[in-house]
N, C-alpha and C positions, 0 to 999 in steps of 0.2 A: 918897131911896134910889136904888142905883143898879139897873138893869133888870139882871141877869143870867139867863143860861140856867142851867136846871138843867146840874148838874156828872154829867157819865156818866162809865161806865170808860176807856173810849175817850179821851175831854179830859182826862183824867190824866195818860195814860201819856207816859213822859219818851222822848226818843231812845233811851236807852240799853235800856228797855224793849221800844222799837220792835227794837230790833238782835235782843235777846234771842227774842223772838219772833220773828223771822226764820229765826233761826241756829233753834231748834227744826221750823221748819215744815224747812228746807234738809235738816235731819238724816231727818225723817219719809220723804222724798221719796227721799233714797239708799239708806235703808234698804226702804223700799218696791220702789226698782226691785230692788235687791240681792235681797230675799226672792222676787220674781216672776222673777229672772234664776237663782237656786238651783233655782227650784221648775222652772220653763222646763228646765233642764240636767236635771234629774231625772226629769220626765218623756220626756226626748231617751234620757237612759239605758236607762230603762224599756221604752223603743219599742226603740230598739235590740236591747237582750236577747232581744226575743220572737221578731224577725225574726231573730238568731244562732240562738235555740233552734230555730225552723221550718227554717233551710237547714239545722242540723243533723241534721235529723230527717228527710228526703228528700221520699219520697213522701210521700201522708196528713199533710203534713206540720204543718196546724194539729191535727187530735187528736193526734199524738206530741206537738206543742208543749204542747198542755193537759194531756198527761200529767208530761212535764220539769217543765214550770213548776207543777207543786203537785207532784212531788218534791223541787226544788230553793228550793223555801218552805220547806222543813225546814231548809234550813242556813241560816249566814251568808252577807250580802253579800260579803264579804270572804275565801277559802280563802288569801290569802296563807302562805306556810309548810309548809303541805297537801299531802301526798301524791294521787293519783289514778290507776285503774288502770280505763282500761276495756277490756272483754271483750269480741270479738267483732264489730269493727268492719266495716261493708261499702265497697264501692266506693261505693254510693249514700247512706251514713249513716256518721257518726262525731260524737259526742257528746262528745267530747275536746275542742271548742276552746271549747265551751263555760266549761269549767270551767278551760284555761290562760286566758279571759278573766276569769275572777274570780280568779285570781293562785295557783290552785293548781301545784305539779310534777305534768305530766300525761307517761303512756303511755300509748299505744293499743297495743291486739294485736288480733290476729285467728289465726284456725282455719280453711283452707281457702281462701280466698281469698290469692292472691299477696301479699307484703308490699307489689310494688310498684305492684300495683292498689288498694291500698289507698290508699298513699304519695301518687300519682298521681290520684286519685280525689275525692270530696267532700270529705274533709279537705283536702286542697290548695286547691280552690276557697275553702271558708270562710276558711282562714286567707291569702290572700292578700285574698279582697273585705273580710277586718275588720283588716289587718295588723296580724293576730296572729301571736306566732314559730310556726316549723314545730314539728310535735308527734312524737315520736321515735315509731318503729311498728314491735313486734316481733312475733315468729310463738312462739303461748304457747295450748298446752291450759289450758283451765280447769280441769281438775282436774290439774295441777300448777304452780301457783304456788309461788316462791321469796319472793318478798319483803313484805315488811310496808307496808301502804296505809292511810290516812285513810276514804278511802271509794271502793268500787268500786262502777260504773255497768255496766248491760249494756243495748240495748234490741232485744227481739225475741231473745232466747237462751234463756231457762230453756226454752220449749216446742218449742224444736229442738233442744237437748241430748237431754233426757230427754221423749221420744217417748211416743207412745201411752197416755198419761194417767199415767202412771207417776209418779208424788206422791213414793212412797219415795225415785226419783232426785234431784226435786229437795229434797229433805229433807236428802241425801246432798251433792249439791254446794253448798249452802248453807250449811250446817255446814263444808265444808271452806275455803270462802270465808269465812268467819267467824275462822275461825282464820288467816286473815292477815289481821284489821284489829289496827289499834290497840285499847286496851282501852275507849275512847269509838266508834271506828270505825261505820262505818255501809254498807249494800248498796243501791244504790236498781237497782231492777227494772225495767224498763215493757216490759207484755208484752200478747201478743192474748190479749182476752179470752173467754170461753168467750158465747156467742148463741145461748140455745134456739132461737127461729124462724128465722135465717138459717143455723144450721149446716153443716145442709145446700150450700147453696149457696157456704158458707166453704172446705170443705175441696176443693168444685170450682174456682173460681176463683183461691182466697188461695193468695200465693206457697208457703206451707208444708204443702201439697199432704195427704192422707190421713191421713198417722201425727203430723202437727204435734198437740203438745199445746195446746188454747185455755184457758187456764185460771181456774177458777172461782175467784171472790173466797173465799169461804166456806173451799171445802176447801185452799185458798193459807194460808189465815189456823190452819186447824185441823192441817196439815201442819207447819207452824213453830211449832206450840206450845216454848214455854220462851222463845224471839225476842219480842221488842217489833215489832210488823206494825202497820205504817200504809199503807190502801189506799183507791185510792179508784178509781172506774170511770168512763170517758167514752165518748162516742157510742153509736151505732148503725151508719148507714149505710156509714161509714167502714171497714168492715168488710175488705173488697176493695178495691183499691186499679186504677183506670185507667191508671196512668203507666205498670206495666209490661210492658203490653201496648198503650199506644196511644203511651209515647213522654212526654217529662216537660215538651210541650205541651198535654197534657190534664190534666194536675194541675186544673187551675181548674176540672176537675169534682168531683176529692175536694174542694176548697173548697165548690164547690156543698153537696156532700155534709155537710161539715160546717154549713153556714149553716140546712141541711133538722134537721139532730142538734138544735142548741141550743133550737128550735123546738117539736121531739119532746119531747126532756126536760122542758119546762115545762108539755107538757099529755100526758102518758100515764107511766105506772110500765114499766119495763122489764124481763124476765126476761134478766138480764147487758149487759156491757158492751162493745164495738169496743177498746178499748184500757185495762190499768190499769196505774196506778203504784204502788209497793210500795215504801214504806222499810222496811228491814231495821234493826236494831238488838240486840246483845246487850241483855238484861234488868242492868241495871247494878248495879252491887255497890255497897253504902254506901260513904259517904265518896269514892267515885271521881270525880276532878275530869272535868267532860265538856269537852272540847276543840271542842266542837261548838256 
């Protein structure tokens, strides 16, 4: 008899086999980098976004971003089509390019502020360092709006409209903001929040001086009864803001500030919040398609 080696899978397999597996392992490998070059791009986006939403948001400018970015988790990736209207823009904040980068039609307005320090201002900076198109910028009261929107943004406005704790007013322009969305429409808010312990020291420092209203999650939430209210609260220290009074080379102490917040949070319970976000939403009728 003749000596053979046991017969393996291996001493079987013909060329053509060899090929075959080949071409499998070739496919694994493209797909592989393909899925790591997807994921790669997505995570680039991701980063990208946070750093649009922070220049958008000036001062303080990571708690405003924590505030945006879990309002703007409420929507789609995608506004292409989308209306947008936001209210009350400053020379040092505009939250408009935000949302012409995820493909919405955006205006910005403002009250008080010249149109062309607006023009001229942080919205020009953003959208030329993200070349994104310029965002058209009109001079518009919030309590008279003409035209019909997707979804209107404000940040830092309900508690400098209506002053002095005054709930009815913002009740008031709410409601009338409401009645220019769409019928799936939506409000996103982000405002100073009301700080039992540091009050004090809030309405000495913070730019919205004595009569600014800070406002309580609770009576926000029991004020818009009939409204669909989703709120959420962040920081502490961030309360007061360094940049406008030391110059927006000291920003990197409200980071401080914020890096001290996230800290706080995880070991102490808070009586209120530095800054909340607020989505607004009609209570939706049956059968109504949400475009949202």
């Amino acid at each position: 008899m003749l000596n053979r080696e046991p017969r393996t899978w291996s001493s079987c397999r013909t060329s053509v086999e060899d090929a075959v597996i080949m071409d499998w392992i070739s496919a694994a490998t493209v797909v592989g980098r393909e899925t790591k070059s997807v994921l790669s791009s997505r995570g680039a986006r991701m980063h990208d976004r946070r750093s649009l939403m922070e220049d958008c948001c000036g001062w303080n400018r990571k708690i405003w971003a924590d505030a945006l970015e879990f309002a703007v988790s409420r929507l789609p990736d995608n506004l292409h089509g989308k209306s947008v209207l936001e209210i009350g823009a400053s020379p040092n904040s505009a939250l408009a390019p935000l949302f012409s980068a995820m493909g919405a039609d955006v205006v910005c307005s403002c009250y008080g502020p010249r149109k062309s320090h607006i023009e001229d201002g942080q919205l020009k900076t953003i959208c030329d360092r993200y070349g994104l198109r310029r965002v058209p910028v009109v001079e518009m009261d919030a309590h008279n709006i003409s035209e019909i929107y997707d979804l209107i943004v404000m940040k830092s406005v309900l508690g400098g409209i209506c002053r002095r704790n005054d709930y009815v007013a913002i009740r008031t322009l709410v409601s009338k903001l409401a009645a220019h969305l769409t019928q799936s429409g939506r409000i996103i808010t982000l405002d100073n929040g009301y700080l039992r312990p540091l009050q004090a020291i809030r309405r000495t420092l913070g730019t919205g001086g004595q009569t600014w209203t800070y406002i309580r999650k609770e009576r926000l939430q029991s004020t818009l009864s009939g409204f669909h209210v989703t709120t959420r609260g962040f920081g502490l220290l961030n309360c007061a803001s360094a940049t406008p009074m030391l110059g927006t080379k000291f920003e990197v102490i409200n980071d401080l500030a914020h890096t001290a917040d996230e800290l706080i949070g995880r070991l102490s319970r808070r009586e209120g919040y530095a800054v909340l976000a607020t989505v607004i939403e009609r209570s939706p009728a049956r059968n109504t398609p949400c475009l949202f």
